[in-house]
N, C-alpha and C positions, 0 to 999 in steps of 0.2 A: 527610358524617358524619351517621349518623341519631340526633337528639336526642333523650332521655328524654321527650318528650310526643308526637314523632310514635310512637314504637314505643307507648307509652302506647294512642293515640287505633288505631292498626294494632290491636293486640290485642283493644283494647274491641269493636270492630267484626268483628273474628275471631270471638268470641266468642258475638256477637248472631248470626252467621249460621250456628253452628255451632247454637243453640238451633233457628231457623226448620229448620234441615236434620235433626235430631232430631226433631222434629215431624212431618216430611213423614214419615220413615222408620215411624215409631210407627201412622201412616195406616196404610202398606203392611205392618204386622203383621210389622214386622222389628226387633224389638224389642232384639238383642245391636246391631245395628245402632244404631238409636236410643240406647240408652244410651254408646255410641260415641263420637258426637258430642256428647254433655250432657259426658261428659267431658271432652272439646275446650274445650267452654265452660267449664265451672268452671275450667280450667287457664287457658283466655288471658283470662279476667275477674279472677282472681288474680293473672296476673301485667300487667295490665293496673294492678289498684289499686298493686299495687308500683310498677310504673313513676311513676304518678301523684302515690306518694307520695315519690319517689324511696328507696325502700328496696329495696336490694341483696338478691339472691339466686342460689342454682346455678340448674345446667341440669337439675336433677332436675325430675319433674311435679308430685310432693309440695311441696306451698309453706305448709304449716299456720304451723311455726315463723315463718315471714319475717311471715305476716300478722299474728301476735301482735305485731309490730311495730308495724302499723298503728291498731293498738288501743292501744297507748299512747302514738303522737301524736295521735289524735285519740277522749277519753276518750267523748266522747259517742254513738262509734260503736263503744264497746267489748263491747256485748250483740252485734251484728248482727256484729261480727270473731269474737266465740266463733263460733257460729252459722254464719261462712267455713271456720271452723278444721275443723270436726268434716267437714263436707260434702267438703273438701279432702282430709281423713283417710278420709272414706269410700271416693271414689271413684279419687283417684288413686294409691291404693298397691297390692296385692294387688288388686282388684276389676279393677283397671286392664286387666292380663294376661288374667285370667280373662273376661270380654268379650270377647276378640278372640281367644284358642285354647280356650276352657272348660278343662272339669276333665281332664286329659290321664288322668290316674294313675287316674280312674273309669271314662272312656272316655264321657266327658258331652258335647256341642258347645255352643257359644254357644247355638242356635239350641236347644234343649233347657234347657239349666241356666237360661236367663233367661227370664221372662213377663212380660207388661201391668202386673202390677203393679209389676213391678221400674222398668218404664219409665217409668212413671206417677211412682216416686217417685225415680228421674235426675232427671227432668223440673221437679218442681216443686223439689229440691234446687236445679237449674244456674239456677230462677227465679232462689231466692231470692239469689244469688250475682249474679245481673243486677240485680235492687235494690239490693244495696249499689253495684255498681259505679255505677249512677245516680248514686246520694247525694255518691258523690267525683268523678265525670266532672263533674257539672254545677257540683259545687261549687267545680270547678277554672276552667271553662270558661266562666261565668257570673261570672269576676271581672271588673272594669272593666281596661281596657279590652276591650270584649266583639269577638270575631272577628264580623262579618257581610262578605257577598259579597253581588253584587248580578250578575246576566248581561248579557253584553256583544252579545247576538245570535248569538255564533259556538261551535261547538261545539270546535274545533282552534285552539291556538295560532298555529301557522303561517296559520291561516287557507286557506291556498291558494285554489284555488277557489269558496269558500265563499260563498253569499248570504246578505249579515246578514238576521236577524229583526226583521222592523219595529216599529217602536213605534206604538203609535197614541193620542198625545194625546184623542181624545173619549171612548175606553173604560178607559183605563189612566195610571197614573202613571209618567211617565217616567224613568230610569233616572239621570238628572242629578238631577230634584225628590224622589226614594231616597236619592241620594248627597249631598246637599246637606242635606237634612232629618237625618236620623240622624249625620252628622258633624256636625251641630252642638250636638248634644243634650250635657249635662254632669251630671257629675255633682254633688251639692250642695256637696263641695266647689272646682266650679271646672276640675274634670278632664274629659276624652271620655270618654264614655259605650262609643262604640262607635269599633271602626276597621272602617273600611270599605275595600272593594276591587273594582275591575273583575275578573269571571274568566269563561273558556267555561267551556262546557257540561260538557266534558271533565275540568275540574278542579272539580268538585264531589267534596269527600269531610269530614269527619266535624270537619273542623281549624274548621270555623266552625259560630257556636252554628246561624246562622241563611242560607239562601239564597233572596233575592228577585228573583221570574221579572215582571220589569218586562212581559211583552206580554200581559199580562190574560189570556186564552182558550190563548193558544198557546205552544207553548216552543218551544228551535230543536231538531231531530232530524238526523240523521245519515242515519237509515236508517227511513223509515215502517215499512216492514213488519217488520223485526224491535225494532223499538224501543228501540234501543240508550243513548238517552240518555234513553228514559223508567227504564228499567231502575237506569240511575247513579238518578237523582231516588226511584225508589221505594228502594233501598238505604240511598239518605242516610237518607231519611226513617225507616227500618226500627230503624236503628244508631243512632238519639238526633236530627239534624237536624230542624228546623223548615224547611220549604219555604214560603213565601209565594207565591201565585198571587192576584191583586188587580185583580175588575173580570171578575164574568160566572163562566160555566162553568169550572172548575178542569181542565188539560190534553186540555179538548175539541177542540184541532188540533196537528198538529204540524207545524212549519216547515221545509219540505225545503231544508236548505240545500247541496244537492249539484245540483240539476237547476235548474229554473223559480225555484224563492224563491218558492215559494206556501204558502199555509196550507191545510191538508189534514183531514176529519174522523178522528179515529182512531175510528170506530165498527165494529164488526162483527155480521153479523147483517140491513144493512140492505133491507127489502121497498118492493118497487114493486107499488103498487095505483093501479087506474084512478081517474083525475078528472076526466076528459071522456068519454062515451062517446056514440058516433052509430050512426045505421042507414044501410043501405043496402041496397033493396030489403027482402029476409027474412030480410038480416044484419044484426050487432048488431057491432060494431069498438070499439076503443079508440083517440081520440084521442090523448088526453095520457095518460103515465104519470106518477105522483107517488113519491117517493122517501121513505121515513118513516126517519130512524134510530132505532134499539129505544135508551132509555135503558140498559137489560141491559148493551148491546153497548159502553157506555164503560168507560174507562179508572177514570174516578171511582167506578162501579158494582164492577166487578172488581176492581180492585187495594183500594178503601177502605171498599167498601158501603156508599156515600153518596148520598144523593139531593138532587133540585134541584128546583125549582118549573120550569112550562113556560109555552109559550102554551097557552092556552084559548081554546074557543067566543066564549068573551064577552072575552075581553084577548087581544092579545100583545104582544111585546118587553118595555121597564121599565115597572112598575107601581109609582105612587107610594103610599107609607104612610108612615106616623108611627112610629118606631122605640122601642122600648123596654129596659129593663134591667131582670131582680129583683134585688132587695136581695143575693140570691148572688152575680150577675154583678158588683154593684156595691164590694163586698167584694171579692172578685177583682182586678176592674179598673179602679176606679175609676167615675165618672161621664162615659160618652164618649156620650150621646145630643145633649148640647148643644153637643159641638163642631163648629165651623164654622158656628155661629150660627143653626143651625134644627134641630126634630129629624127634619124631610122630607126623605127618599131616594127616588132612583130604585132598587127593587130589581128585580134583575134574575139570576134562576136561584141562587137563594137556598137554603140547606140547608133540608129539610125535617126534619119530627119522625122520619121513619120512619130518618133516618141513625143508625150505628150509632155509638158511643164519641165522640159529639159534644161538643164546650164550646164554648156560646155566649157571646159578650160584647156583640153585641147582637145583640136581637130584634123581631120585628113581627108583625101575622097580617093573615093575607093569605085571600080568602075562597075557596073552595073546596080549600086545600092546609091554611088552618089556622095552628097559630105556624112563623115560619119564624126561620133564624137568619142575619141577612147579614150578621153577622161572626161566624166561627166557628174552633173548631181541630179537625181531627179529629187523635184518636191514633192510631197505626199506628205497632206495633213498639215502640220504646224514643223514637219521634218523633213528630214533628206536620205534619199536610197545614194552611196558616192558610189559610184560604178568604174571599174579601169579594165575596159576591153582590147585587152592585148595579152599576148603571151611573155608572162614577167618573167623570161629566161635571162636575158640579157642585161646586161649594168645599163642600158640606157632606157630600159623602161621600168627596170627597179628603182634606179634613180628620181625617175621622173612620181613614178608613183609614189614613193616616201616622202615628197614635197609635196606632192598635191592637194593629200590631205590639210596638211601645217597652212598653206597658202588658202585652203579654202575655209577652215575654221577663223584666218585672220582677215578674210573677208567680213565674214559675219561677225567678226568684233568690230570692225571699223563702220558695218552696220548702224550696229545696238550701242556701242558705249561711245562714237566721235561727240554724241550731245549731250554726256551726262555734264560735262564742264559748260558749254553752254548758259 
């Protein structure tokens, strides 16, 4: 039997990808098209908050009436339920039809009666329809006890022939000191904070606030080349999930767990230039070839447009610095420089400035790249990539990482639920 919060969380997710697919369409100047899909979304974000809020409605796509429900159990959200209402009224009644056969009786097509501008303002309507659903998702999903998952190494239940993903104690936190750590957390009065759980790779979906990829650098893949379980991971993340990747580069390998059980780079792109070269006679040969991967060519670049500090001339691997917080981050987050009893980190391929929809919680500068952020969230979609660029060898950036998470999930509760009392 499917419960009133899976169809809930199914819908909200419905929803968000219906917007991303609106988008693409609006690119390719297919605008009846695009608005098509914003309709998608404002219908299963509507009926997503219904569900959420468990208020009952038909099978009609018009849901204006039911949402004016939602606005009187929760008064504080009763500007932004007008504001559902009218968008609801605009686009899924009459308009609805007219999108998908145009004007019959004029002899008009989709593809004639609608323009950019039309799509333009689907678009920012089916936004404003994906905010509210934020404001009641998270404020649902963000009560204590909070869903997190943690990865077990295996992408399939059954496992079969499956090679787990390793863990590697000197660069990452283990996936017991995750589950150990955060099950123990409470809340002030005395309650779990969080419930935790073992799941593969396969079962990542939207049910938990938050999914942590215990093997630093790498996650487990199914399938290198079409990247099937990076795909679930960017989707989660797209649809409202927080991902944690903890310790180095963020999805810089993937873990074939179908062949060898190696870790593999997912870069594309990559040149080989000479680094040894000899003569012979009044030839000129290449010894050695060297193997460069293009930053472009990652996963992290492509899917989040995010950058990282590297080796340099003058350094490579971890570079130690003194970490920092502004008075913003610290607002935010609390004061995490001093945990773990020093504020020196190994960091180690750390967010740089030039990333894009970045929030730091902490920071350091590092010389030639500048401030960097080795602890960070990036946004993506309705969700968050948490990234911890440093080398988690040491008790004070293990430390520091195992709060960071807790402290940034209770950001986003102080977000979404400071107004449910209101």
């Amino acid at each position: 039997m499917v419960t009133t919060i899976e169809k809930a969380l199914y819908y909200s997710a419905t929803a968000r990808r219906a917007l991303r697919e609106a988008r693409k369409q609006k690119l390719h100047y297919r605008y009846p098209e695009c608005i098509i899909r914003t309709q998608e979304g404002i219908e299963f974000a509507g009926k997503s908050m219904l569900e959420f809020m468990d208020v009952e409605y038909k099978r009609e796509h018009y849901i204006g009436a039911e949402l004016e429900r939602i606005g009187q159990k929760t008064p504080y959200l009763k500007e932004k339920v007008a504001k559902a209402m009218v968008i609801s009224d605009r686009w899924l009644q009459q308009s609805r039809n007219l999108t998908r056969y145009g004007f019959q009786n004029l002899g008009l097509p989709p593809k004639i009666a609608f323009s950019e501008r039309d799509a333009n303002y689907a678009l920012s309507d089916t936004e404003e329809m994906l905010t509210l659903l934020d404001t009641i998702e998270r404020s649902i999903k963000l009560c204590f006890p909070i869903k997190i998952a943690i990865l077990n190494g295996h992408v399939s239940e059954d496992r079969g022939n499956e090679v787990q993903c390793n863990e590697s104690p000197s660069t990452s936190i283990s996936s017991a000191e995750w589950h150990e750590h955060l099950g123990r957390l409470q809340t002030d009065d005395g309650n779990a904070k969080y419930d935790v759980e073992f799941i593969s790779a396969s079962q990542i979906s939207n049910r938990y606030s938050a999914v942590i990829n215990p093997f630093g650098e790498v996650y487990p893949e199914i399938d290198i080349k079409k990247k099937v379980i990076f795909s679930i991971i960017e989707d989660y993340i797209f649809t409202g999930g927080i991902f944690v990747c903890a310790g180095g580069f963020p999805l810089f390998y993937g873990w074939d767990v179908k062949n060898k059980g190696e870790k593999i780079p997912l870069v594309e792109g990559e040149v080989y230039l000479p680094s040894k070269i000899g003569l012979y006679g009044d030839a000129v040969y290449v010894e050695e070839m060297k193997k460069l991967l293009p930053f472009r060519g990652t996963l992290l670049w492509k899917e989040f447009h995010a950058q990282t500090t590297g080796d340099t001339d003058k350094h490579s691997g971890p570079y130690p610095l003194d970490v920092t917080q502004t008075e913003e981050d610290i607002n935010k987050f609390g004061v995490l420089t001093d945990i773990g009893g020093e504020k020196k980190v190994s960091e180690f391929r750390a967010l740089t400035e030039k990333t894009k929809e970045c929030i730091p919680l902490i920071r350091g500068n590092r010389p030639e790249f500048g401030e960097v952020y080795l602890i960070a969230a990036i946004s993506h979609g309705s969700g968050y990539l948490h990234t911890h660029g440093m080398d988690i060898a040491g008790e004070s950036e293990r430390q520091k990482t195992l709060a960071s998470v807790d402290r940034f999930i209770e950001w986003l509760q102080k977000r979404y639920i400071q107004n449910k009392t209101k």
